[in-house]
C-alpha positions in Angstrom: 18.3 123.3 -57.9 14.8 123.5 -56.1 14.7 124.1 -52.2 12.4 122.0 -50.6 10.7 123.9 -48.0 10.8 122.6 -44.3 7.2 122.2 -44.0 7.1 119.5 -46.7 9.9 118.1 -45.7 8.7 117.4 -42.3 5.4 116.2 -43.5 7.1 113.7 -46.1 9.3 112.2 -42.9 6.1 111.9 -40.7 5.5 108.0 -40.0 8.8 107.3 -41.8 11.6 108.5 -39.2 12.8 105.0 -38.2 13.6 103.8 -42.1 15.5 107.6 -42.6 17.9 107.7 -39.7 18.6 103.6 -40.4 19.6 104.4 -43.4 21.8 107.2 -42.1 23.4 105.0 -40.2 21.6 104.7 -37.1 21.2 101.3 -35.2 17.8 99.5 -36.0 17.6 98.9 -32.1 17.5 102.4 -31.4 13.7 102.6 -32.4 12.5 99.3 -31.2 13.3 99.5 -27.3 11.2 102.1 -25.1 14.2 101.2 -22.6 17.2 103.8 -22.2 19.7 103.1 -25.5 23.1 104.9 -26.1 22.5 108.6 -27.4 23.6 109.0 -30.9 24.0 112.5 -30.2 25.8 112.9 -27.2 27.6 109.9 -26.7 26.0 108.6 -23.4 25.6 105.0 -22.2 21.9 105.6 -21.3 20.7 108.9 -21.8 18.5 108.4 -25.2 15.3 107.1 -25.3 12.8 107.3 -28.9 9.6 108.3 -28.2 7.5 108.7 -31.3 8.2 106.9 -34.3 5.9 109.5 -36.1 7.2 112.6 -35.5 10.9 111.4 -34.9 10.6 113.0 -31.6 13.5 111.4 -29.1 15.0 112.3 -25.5 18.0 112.5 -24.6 18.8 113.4 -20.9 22.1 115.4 -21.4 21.2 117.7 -24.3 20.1 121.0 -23.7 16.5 121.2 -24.0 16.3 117.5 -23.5 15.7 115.8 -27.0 13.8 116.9 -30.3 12.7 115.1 -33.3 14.4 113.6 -36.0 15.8 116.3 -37.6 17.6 117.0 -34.6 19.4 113.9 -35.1 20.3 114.6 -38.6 
């Protein structure tokens, strides 16, 4: 089996970060509000909030370090 090195990886996801994490189950409306959403990752009623559809970046005011990008959510 062939690693895929993170660099490539992340360049393959750029612009596509929305269709990835909807397909791993995440809620379609959680990329098409700038509004406050609940945080897939912590569980919060209002504490997540996407950012950049390219990247994948996202915050989410409880986590430590305050967000990260879509990988983060994987």
């Amino acid at each position: 089996m062939n690693r895929l090195d993170k660099d490539t990886l992340r360049q393959a996801a750029q612009g596509c970060w929305p269709a990835i994490l909807t397909a791993l189950g995440l809620p379609a409306a959680t990329f098409t509000s700038k509004r406050n959403r609940p945080c897939p990752c912590c569980g919060g009623t209002d504490r997540f909030q996407w950012i950049d559809k390219d990247a994948g970046r996202f915050v989410c005011r409880a986590l430590e370090g305050q967000g990260g990008d879509g990988f983060a959510l994987v």
